[in-house]
N, C-alpha and C positions, 0 to 999 in steps of 0.2 A: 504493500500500500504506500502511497505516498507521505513523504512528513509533510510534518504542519509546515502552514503557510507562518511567514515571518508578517507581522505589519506593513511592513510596506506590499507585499505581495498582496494583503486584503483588500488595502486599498484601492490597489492598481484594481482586484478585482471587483468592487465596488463601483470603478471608475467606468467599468468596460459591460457593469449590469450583469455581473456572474457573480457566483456565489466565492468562488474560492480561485485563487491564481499561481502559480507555481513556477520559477525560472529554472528554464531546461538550460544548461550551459552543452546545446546544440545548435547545428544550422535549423534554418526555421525547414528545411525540405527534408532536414529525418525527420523533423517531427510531422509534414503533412505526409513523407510515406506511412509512418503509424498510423496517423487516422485512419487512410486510406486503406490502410489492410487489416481494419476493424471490421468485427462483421456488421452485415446489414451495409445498407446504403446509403451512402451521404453524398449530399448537396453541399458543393462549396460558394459562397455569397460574399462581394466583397458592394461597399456603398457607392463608392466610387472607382468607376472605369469605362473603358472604353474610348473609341478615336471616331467621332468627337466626345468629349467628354460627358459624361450624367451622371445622376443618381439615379440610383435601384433601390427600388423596393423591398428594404429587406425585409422587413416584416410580413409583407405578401409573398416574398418566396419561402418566406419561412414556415408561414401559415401550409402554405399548399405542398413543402417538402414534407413536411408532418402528418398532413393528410394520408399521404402516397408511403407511408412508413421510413421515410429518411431522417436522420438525423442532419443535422444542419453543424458545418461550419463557418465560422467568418473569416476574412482573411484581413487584418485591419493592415496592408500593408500601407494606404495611402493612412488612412483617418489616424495611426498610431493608439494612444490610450483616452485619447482626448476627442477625437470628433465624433466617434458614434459609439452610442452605449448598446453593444452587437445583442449583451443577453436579453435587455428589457424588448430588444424588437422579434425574438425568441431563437435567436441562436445557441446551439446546445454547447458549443465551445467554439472561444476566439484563438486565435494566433498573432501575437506581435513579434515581429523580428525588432530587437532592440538595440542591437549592434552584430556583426557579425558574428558567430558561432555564438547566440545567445539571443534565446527564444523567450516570451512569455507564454504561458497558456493557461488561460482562464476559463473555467469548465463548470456546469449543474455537478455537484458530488455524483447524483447518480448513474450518471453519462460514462463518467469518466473513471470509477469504477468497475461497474459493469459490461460495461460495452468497448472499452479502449485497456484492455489489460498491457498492451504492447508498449502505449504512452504513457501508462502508470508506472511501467519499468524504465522507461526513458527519467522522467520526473524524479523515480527513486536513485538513480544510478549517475545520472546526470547532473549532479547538485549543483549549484550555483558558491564561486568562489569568494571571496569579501568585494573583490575587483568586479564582480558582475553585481553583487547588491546594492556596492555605491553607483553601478549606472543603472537602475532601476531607480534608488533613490532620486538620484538624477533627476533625471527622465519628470517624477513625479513632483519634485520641486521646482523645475523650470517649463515642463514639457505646456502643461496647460495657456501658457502664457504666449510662447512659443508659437503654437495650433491659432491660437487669436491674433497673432499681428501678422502671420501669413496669412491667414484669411482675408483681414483686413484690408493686407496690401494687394490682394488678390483683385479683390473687391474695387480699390480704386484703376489697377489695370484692365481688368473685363470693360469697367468704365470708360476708359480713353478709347480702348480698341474699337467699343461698340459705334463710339461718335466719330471715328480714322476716319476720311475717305476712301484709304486705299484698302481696307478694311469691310471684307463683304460677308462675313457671317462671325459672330463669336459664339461661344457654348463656354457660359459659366453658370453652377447650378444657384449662386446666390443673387443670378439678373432677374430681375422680376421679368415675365416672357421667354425666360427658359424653358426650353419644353419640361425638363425635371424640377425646375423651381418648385411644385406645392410637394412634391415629392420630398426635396431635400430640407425644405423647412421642417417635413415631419421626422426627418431621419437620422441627421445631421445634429450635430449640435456644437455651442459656442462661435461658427462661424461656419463657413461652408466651403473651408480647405484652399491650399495654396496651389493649385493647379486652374490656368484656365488656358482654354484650346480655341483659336481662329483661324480663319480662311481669308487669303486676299482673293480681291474679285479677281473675277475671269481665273482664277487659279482652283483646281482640284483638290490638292493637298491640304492639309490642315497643322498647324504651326502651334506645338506648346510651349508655354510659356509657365516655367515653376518658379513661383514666387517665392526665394528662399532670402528674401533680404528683408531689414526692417525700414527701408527706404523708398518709399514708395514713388517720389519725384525722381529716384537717380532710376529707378525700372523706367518709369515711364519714357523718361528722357534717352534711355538704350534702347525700347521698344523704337520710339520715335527716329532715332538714327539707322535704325535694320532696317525700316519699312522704308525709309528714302534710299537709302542704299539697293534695296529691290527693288524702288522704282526706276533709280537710274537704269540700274541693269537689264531693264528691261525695256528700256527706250520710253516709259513712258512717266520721265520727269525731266521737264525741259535743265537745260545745262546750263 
């Protein structure tokens, strides 16, 4: 069986709407082969993904993996411990990768007992070393903070891009007229992540943009230098 969760582990699971969370000192891919060779069938759900970007339903895929006898995992690799609380929207266990070979896994006790023996041995045998708890703690003293000014800045870039002229589609889910906007409002939380994806006109492709800075005018003002830089390149910004 697994050891007890340390405090900060509780909280983290607390944080993620699980009951209990455990730091595997593994990669996060032994740990989703575990799940995966769990019996029965699971459903993997993550909030945010796809090219262009959205938010998914996870509490509708979760409802209806439930239905169909699967158990549900989440994958928080964008949203980390902070943007979506995976168990309240009925995920049976999350996964965060927290840094390299050093996993979270937040789980229903009786999930993760019963039905994942292979990741309960992972959990026991994989302990987490002082150096993996201080980044847990981390994580949990700065992370939240963190998640909210990438958002933010996020936020005022989806912004600028939406009003660019050389700028012919954006997909951010916290734009109001996002096609996932009422989506991500119910799903999402404290801000709706540092990631937003557009398109220039007459162009196919679709361009993201990870808002990992807390400056939101020196982004804008590098967005603003790429998109004239593409236009010259492209003959259509006079010289």
């Amino acid at each position: 069986m697994p050891c007890a969760c340390s405090l900060d582990e509780l909280r983290a699971a607390r944080q993620l709407g699980a009951s209990k969370a455990w730091l595997v000192a593994t990669s996060e891919s032994r740990v989703m082969d575990a799940v995966m060779g769990a019996p029965g069938e699971v459903r993997i759900v993550t909030a945010l993904s796809g090219s262009p970007l959205s938010c998914l339903d996870v509490r509708g895929m979760a409802r209806e993996a439930h239905v169909g006898g699967m158990a549900v995992v989440a994958n928080a690799g964008v949203t980390g411990l902070f943007g979506c609380a995976y168990g309240q929207l009925g995920a049976d266990l999350t996964t965060v990768k927290l840094k390299e070979g050093l996993t979270l896994v937040a789980a229903a006790d009786v999930w993760l007992s019963e039905r994942m023996s292979s990741l309960a041995h992972l959990v026991s045998t994989c302990g987490p070393s002082i150096e993996d708890a201080e980044a847990l703690h981390a994580q949990l003293e700065s992370g939240a903070r963190g998640w909210r000014r990438q958002s933010d800045v996020a936020q005022v870039a989806a912004s600028y891009l939406r009003c660019h002229p050389s700028v012919g589609e954006v997909r951010y889910p916290g734009l109001k007229g996002d096609p996932s906007f009422s989506v991500a409002a119910r799903t999402l939380q404290s801000g709706f992540g540092p990631l937003v994806d557009y398109r220039r006109k007459d162009a196919d492709g679709w361009c993201r943009v990870a808002c990992d800075t807390d400056d939101a005018k020196a982004l804008v003002m590098e967005l603003e230098l790429r998109l004239m830089a593409l236009a010259v390149g492209d003959g259509s910004h006079a010289s």
